[in-house]
N, CA, C and O atoms as a GROMACS GRO file, in nm:
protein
  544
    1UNK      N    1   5.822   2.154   0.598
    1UNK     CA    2   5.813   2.278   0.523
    1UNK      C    3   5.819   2.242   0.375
    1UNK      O    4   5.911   2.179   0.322
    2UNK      N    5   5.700   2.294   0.309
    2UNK     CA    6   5.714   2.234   0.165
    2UNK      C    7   5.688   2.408   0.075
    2UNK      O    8   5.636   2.508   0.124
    3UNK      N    9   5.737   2.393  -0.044
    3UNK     CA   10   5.709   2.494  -0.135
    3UNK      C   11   5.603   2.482  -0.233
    3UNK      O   12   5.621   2.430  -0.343
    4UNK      N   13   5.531   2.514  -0.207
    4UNK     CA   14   5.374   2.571  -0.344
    4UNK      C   15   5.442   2.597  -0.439
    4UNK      O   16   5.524   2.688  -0.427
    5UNK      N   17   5.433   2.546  -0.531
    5UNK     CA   18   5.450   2.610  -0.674
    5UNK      C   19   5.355   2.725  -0.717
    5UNK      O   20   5.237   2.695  -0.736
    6UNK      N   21   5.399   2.870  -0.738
    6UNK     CA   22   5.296   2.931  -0.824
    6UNK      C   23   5.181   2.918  -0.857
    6UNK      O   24   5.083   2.975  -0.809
    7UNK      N   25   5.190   2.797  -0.989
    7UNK     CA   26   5.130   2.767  -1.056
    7UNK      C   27   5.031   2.669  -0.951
    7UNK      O   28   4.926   2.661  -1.015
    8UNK      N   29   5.017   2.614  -0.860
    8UNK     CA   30   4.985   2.554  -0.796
    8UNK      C   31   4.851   2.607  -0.686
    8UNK      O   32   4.742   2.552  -0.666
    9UNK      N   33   4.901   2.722  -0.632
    9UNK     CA   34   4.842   2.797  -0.536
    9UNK      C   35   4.666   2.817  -0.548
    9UNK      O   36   4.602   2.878  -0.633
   10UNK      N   37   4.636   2.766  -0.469
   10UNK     CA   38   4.451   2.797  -0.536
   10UNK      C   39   4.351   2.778  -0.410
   10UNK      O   40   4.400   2.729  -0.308
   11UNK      N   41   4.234   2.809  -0.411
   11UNK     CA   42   4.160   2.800  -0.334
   11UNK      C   43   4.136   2.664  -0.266
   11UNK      O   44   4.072   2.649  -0.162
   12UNK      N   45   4.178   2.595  -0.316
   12UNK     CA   46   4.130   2.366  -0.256
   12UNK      C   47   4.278   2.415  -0.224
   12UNK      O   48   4.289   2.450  -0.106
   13UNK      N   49   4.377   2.424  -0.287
   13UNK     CA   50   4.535   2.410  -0.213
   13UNK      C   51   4.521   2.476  -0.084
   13UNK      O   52   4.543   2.404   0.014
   14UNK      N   53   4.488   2.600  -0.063
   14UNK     CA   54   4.476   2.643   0.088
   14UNK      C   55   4.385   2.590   0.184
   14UNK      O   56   4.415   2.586   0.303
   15UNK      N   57   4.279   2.551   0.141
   15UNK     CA   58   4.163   2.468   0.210
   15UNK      C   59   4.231   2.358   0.241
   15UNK      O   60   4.236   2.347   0.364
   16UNK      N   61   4.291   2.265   0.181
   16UNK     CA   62   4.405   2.171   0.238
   16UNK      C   63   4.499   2.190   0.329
   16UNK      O   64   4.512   2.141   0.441
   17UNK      N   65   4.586   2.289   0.252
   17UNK     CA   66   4.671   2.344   0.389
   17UNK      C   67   4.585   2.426   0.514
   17UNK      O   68   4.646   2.395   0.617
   18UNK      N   69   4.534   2.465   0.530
   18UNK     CA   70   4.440   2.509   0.700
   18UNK      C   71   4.358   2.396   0.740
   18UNK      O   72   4.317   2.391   0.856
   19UNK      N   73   4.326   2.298   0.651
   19UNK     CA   74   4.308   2.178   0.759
   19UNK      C   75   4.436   2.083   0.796
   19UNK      O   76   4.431   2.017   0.900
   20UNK      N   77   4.536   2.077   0.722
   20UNK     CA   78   4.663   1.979   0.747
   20UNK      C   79   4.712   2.017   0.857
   20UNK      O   80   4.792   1.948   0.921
   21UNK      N   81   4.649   2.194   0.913
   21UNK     CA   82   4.743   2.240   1.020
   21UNK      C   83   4.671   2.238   1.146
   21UNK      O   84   4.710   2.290   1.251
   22UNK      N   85   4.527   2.155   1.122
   22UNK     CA   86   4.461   2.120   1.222
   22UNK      C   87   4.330   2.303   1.264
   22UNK      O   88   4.288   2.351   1.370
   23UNK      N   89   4.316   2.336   1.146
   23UNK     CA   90   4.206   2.445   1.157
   23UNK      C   91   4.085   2.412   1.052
   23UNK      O   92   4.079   2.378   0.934
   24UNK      N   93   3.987   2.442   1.164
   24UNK     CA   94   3.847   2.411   1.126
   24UNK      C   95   3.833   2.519   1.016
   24UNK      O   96   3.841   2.638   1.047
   25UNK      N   97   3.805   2.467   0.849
   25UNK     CA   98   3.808   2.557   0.744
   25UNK      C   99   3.700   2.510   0.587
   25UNK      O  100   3.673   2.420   0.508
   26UNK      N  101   3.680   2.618   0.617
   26UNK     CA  102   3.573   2.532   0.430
   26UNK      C  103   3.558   2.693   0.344
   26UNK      O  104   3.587   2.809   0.373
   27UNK      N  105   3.505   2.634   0.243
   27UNK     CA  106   3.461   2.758   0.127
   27UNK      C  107   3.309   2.794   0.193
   27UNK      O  108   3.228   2.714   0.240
   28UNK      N  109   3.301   2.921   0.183
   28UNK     CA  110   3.149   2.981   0.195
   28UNK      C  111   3.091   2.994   0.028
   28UNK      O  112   3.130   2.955  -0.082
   29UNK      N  113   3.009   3.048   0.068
   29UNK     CA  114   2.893   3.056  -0.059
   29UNK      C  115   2.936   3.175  -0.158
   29UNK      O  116   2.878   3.198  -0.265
   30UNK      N  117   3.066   3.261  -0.099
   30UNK     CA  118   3.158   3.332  -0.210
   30UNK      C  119   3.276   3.317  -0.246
   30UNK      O  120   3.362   3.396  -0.283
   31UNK      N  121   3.272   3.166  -0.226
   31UNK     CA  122   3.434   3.116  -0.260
   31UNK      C  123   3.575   3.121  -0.230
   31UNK      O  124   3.686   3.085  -0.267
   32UNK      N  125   3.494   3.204  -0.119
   32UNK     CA  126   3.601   3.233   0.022
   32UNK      C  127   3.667   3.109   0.123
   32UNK      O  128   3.602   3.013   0.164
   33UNK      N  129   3.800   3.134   0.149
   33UNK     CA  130   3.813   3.047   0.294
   33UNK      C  131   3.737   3.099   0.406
   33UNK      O  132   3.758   3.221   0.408
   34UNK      N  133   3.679   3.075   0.474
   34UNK     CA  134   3.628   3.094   0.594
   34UNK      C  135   3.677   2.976   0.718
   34UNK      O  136   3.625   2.868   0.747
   35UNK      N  137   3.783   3.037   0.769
   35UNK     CA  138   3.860   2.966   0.918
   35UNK      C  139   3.821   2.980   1.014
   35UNK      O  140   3.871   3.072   1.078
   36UNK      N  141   3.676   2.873   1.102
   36UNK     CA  142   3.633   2.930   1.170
   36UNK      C  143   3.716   2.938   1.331
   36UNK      O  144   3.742   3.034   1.404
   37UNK      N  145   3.737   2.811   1.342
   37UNK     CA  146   3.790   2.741   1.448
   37UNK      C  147   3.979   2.703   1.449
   37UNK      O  148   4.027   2.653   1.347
   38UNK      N  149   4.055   2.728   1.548
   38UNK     CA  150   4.160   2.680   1.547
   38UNK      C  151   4.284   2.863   1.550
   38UNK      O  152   4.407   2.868   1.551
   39UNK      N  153   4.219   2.940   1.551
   39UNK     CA  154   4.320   3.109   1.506
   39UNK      C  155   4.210   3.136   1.624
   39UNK      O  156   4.098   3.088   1.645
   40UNK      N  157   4.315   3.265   1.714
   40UNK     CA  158   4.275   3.369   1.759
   40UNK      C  159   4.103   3.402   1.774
   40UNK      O  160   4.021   3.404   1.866
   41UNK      N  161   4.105   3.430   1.585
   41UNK     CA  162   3.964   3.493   1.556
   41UNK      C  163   3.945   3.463   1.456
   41UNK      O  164   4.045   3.467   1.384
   42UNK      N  165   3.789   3.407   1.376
   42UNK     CA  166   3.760   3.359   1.273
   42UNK      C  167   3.818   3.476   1.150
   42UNK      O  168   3.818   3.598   1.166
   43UNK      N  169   3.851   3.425   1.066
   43UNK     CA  170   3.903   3.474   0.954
   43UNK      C  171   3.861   3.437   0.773
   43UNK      O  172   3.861   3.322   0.728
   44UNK      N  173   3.837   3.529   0.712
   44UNK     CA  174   3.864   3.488   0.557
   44UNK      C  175   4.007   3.484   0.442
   44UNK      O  176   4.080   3.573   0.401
   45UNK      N  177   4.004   3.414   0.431
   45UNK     CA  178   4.138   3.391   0.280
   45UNK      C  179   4.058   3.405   0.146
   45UNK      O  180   3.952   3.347   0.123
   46UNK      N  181   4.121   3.489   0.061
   46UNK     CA  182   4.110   3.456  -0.079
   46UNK      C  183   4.220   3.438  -0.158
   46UNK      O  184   4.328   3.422  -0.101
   47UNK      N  185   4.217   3.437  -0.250
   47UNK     CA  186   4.309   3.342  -0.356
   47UNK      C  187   4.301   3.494  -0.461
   47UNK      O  188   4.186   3.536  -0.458
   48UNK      N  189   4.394   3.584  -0.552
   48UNK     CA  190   4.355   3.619  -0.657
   48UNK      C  191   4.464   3.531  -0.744
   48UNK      O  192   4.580   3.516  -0.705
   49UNK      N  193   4.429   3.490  -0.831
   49UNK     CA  194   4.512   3.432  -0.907
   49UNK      C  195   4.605   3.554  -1.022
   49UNK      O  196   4.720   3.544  -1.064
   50UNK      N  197   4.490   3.677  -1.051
   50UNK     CA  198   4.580   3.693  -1.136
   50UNK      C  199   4.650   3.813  -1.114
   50UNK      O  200   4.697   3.886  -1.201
   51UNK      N  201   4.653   3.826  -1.002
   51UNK     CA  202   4.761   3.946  -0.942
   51UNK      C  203   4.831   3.880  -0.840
   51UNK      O  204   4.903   3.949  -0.768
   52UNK      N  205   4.821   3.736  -0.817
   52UNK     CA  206   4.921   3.633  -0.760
   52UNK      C  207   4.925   3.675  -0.590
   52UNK      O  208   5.027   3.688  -0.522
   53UNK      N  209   4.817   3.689  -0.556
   53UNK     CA  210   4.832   3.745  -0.411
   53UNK      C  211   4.771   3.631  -0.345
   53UNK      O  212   4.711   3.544  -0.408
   54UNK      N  213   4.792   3.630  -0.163
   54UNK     CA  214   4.641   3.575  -0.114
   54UNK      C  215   4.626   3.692  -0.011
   54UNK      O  216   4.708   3.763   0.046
   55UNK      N  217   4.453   3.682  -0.008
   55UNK     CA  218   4.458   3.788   0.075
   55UNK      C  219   4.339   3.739   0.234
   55UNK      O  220   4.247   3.658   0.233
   56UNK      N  221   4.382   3.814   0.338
   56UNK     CA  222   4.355   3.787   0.468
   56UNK      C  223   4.232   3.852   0.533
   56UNK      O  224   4.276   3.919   0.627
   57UNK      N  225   4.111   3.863   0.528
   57UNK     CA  226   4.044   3.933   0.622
   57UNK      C  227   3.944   3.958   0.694
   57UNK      O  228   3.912   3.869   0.616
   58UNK      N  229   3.869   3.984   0.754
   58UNK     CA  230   3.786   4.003   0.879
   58UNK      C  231   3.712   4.116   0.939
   58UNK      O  232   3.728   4.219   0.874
   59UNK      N  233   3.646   4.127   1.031
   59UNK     CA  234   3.578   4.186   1.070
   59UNK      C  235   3.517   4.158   1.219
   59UNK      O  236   3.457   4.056   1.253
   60UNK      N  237   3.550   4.289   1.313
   60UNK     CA  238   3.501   4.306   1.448
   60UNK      C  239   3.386   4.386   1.456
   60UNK      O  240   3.395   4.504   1.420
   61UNK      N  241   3.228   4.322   1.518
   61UNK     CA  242   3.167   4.414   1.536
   61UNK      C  243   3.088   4.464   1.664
   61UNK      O  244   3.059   4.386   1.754
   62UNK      N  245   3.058   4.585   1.666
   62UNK     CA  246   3.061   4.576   1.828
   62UNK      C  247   2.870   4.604   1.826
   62UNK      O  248   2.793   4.598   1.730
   63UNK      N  249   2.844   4.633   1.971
   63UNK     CA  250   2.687   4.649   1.973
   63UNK      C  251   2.659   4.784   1.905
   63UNK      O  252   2.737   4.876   1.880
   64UNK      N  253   2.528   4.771   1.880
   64UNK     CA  254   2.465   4.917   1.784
   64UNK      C  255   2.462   5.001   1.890
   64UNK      O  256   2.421   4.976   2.003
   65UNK      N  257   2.510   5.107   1.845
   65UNK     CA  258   2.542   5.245   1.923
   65UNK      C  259   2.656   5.272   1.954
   65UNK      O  260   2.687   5.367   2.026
   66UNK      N  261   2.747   5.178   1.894
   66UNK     CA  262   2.887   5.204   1.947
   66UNK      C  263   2.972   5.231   1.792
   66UNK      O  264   3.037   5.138   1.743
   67UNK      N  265   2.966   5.317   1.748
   67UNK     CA  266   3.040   5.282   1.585
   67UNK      C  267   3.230   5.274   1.640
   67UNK      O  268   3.283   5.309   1.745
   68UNK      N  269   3.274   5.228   1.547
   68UNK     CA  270   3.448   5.256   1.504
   68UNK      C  271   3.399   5.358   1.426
   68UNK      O  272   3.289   5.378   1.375
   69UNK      N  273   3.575   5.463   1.428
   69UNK     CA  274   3.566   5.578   1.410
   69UNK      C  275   3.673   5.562   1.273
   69UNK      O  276   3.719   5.454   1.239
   70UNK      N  277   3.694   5.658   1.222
   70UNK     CA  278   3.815   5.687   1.170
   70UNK      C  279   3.915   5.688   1.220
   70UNK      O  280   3.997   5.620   1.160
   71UNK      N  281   3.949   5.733   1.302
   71UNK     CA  282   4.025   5.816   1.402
   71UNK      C  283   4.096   5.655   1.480
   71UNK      O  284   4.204   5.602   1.457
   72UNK      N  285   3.989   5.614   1.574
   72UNK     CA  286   4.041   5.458   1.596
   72UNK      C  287   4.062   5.368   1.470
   72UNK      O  288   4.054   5.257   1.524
   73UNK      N  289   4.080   5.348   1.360
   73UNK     CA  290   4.115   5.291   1.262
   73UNK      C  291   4.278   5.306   1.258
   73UNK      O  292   4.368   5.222   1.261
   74UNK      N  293   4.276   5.420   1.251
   74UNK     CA  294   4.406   5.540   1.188
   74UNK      C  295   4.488   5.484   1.343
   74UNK      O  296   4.606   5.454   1.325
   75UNK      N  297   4.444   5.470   1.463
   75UNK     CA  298   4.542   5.497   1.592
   75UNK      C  299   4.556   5.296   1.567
   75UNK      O  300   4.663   5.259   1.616
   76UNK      N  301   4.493   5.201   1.519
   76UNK     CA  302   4.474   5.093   1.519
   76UNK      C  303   4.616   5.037   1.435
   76UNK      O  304   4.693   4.942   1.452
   77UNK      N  305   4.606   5.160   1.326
   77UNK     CA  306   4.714   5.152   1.218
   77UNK      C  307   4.864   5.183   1.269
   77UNK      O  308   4.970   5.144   1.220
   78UNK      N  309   4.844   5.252   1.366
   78UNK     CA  310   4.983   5.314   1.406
   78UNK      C  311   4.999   5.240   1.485
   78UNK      O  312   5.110   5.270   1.530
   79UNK      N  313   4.960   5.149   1.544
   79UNK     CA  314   5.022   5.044   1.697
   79UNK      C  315   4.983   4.934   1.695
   79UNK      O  316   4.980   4.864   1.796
   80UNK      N  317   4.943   4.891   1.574
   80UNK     CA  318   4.910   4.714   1.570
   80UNK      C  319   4.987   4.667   1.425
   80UNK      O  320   4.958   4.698   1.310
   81UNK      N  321   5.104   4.576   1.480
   81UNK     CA  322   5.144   4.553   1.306
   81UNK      C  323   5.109   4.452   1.282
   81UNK      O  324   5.071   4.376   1.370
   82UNK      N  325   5.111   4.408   1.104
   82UNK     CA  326   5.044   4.317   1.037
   82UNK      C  327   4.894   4.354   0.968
   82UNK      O  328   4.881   4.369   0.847
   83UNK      N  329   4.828   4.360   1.026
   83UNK     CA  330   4.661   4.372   0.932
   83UNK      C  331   4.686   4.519   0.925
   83UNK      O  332   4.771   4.574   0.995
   84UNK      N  333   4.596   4.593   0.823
   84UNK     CA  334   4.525   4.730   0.772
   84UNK      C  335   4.410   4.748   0.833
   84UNK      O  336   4.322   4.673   0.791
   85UNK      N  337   4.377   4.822   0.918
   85UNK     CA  338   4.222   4.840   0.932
   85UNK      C  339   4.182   4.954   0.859
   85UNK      O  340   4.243   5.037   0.792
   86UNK      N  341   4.065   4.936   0.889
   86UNK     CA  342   3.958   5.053   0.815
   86UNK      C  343   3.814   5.016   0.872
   86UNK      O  344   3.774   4.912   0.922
   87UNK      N  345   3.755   5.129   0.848
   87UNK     CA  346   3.595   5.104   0.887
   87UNK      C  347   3.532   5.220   0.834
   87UNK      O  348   3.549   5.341   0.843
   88UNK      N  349   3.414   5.106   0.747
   88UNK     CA  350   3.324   5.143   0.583
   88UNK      C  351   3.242   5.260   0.662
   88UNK      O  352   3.246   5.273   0.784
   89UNK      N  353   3.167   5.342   0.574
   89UNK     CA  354   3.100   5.404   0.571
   89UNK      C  355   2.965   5.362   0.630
   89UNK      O  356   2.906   5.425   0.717
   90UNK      N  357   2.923   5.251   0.575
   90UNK     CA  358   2.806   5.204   0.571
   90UNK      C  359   2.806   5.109   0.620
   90UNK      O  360   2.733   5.018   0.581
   91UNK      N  361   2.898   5.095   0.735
   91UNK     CA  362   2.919   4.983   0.854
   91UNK      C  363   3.007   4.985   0.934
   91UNK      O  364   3.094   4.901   0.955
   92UNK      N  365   2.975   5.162   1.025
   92UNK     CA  366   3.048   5.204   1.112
   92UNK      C  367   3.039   5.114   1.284
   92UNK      O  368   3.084   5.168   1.386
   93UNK      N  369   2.977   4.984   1.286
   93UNK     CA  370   3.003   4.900   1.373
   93UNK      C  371   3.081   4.800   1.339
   93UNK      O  372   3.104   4.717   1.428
   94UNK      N  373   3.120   4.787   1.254
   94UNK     CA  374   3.266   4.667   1.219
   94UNK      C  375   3.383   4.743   1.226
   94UNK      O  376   3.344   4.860   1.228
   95UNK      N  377   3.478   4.741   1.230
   95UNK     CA  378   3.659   4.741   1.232
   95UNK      C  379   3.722   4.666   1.161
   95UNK      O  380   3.804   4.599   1.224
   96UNK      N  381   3.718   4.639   1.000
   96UNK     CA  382   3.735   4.595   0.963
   96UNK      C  383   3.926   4.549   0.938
   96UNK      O  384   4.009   4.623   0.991
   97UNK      N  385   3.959   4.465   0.883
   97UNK     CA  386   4.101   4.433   0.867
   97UNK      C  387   4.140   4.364   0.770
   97UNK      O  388   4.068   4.272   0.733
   98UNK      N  389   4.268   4.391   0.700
   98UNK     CA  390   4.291   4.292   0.604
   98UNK      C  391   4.441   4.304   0.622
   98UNK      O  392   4.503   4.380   0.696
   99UNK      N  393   4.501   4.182   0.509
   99UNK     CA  394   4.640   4.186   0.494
   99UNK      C  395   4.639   4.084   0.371
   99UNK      O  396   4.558   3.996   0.341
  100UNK      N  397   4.768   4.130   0.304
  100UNK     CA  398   4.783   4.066   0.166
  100UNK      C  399   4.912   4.030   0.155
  100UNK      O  400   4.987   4.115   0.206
  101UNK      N  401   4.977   3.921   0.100
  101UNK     CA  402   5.113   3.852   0.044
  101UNK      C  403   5.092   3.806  -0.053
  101UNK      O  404   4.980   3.773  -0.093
  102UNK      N  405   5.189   3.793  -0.107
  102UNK     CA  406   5.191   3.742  -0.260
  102UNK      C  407   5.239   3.602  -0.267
  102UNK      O  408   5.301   3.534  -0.184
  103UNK      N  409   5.194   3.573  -0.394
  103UNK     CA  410   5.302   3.402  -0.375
  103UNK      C  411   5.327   3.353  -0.525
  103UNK      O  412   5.331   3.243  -0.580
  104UNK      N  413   5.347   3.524  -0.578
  104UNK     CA  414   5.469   3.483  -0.708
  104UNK      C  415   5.586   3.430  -0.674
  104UNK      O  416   5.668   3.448  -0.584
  105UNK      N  417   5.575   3.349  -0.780
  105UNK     CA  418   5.756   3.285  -0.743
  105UNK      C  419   5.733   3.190  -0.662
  105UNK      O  420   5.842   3.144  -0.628
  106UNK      N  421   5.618   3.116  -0.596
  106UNK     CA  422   5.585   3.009  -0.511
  106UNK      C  423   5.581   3.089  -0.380
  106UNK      O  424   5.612   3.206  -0.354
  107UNK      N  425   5.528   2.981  -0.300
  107UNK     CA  426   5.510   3.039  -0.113
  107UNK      C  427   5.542   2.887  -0.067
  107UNK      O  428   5.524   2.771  -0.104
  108UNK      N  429   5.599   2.958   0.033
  108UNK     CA  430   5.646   2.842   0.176
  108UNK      C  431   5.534   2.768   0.303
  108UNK      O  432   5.520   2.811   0.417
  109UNK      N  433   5.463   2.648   0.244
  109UNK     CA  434   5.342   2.717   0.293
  109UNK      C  435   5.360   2.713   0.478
  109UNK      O  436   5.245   2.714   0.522
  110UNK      N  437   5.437   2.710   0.568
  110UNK     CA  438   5.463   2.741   0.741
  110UNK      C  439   5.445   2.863   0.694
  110UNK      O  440   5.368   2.910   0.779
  111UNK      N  441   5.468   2.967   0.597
  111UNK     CA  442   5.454   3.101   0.606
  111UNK      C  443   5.317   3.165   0.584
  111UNK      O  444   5.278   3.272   0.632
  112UNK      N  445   5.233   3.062   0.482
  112UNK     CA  446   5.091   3.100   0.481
  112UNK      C  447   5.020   3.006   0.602
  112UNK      O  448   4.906   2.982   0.563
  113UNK      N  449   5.030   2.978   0.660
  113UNK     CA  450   4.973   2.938   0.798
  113UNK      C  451   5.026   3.004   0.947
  113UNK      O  452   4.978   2.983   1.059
  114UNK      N  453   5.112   3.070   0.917
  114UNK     CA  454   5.194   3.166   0.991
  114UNK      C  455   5.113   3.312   0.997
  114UNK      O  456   5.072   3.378   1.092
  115UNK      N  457   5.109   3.328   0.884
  115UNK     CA  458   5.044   3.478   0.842
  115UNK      C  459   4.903   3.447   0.870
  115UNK      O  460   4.848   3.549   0.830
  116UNK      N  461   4.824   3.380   0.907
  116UNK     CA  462   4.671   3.356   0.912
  116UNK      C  463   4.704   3.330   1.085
  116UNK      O  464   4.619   3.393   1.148
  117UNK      N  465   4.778   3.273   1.159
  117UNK     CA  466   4.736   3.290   1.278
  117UNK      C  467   4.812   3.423   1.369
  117UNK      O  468   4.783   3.478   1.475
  118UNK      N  469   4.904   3.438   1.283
  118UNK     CA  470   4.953   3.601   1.293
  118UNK      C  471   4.875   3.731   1.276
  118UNK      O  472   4.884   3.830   1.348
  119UNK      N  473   4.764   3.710   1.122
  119UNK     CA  474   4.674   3.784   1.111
  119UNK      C  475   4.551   3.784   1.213
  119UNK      O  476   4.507   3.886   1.265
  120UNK      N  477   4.514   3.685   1.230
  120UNK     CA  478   4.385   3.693   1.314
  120UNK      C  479   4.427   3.708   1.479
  120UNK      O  480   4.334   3.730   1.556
  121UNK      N  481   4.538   3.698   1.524
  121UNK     CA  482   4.556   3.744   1.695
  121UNK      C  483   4.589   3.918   1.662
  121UNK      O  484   4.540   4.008   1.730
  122UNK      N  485   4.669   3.937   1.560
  122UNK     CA  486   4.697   4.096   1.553
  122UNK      C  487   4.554   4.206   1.498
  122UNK      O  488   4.565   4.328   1.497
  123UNK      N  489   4.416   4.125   1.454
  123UNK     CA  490   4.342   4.162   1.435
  123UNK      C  491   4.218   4.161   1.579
  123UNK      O  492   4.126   4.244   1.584
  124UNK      N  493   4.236   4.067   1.674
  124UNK     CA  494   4.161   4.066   1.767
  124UNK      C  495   4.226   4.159   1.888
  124UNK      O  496   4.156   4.198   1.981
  125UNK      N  497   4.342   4.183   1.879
  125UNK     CA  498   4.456   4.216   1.970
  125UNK      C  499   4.455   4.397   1.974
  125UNK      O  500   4.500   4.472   2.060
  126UNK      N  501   4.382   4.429   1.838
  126UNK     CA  502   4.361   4.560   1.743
  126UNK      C  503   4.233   4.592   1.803
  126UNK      O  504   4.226   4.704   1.853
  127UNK      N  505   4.125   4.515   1.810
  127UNK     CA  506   4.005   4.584   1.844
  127UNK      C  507   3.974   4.565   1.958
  127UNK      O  508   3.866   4.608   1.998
  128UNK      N  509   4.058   4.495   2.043
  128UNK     CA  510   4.040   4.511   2.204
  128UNK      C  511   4.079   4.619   2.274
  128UNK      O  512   4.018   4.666   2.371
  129UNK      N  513   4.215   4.674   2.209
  129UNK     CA  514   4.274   4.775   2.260
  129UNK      C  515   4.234   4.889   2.191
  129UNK      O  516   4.292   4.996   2.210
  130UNK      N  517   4.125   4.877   2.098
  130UNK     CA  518   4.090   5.008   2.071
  130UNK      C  519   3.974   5.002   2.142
  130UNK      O  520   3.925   5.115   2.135
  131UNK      N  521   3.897   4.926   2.211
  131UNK     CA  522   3.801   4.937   2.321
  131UNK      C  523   3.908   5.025   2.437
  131UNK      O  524   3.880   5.139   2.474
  132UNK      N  525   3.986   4.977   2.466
  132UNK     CA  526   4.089   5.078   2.581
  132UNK      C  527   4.087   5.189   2.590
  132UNK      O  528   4.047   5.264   2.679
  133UNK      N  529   4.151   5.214   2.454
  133UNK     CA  530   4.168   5.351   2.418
  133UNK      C  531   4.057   5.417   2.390
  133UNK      O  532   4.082   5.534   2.362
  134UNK      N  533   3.955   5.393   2.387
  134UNK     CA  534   3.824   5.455   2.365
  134UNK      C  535   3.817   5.524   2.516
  134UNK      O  536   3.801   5.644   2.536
  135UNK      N  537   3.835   5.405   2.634
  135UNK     CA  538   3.792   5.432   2.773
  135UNK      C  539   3.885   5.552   2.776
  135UNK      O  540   3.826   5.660   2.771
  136UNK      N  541   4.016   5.556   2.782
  136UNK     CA  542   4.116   5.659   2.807
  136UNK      C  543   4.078   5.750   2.762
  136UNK      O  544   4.143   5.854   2.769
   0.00000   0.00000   0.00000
């Protein structure tokens, strides 16, 4: 268990740490983490530096003709903890999800590798059971 410095925290620092922890990970073409292999469910990380956050998120999409609702977003919110869902306007077949921590004051990083395989099972775990609850 080691501590990030603040000042330290950055997009190559996390790309390091999600491969040290044995997850298949690189930058995409928006400077994103993209984790494909090794979590639950593929996932993105970003870095803001200057609101000192990192942030977590993803997207489930199902076949055309089937949109996410509001409604399953909102019931997604009330019985899955950890990620936020929502689902856009203008891409009522995704279920989208996110989650954010900060890492003013430094981060622990078992806790940012914690929160990424925490995020992505509570995000796949979210849109399975809102397939359920659809059936019900």
């Amino acid at each position: 268990m080691e501590v990030i410095n603040e000042d330290d925290v950055s997009t190559e620092a996390l790309l390091q740490l999600f491969r040290r922890a044995f997850l298949k990970a690189k930058i995409d073409d928006d400077g994103d983490i993209y984790i494909a292999h090794g979590l639950d469910f593929p996932i993105w990380v970003t870095v803001d530096t200057d609101q000192r956050l990192i942030r977590f998120f993803t997207f489930m999409q199902r076949d055309e003709g089937r949109p996410f609702t509001e409604t399953a977003a909102n019931h997604a919110n009330a019985t899955v903890v950890l990620p936020t869902f929502h689902v856009r306007c203008d891409h009522k077949d995704r279920l989208s999800s996110h989650y954010v921590m900060t890492f003013a004051d430094g981060i622990i990083d078992t806790h940012v590798i914690t929160a990424a395989r925490r995020f992505a099972a509570a995000s796949a775990y979210g849109a399975q059971k809102l397939d359920e609850y659809a059936v019900h």
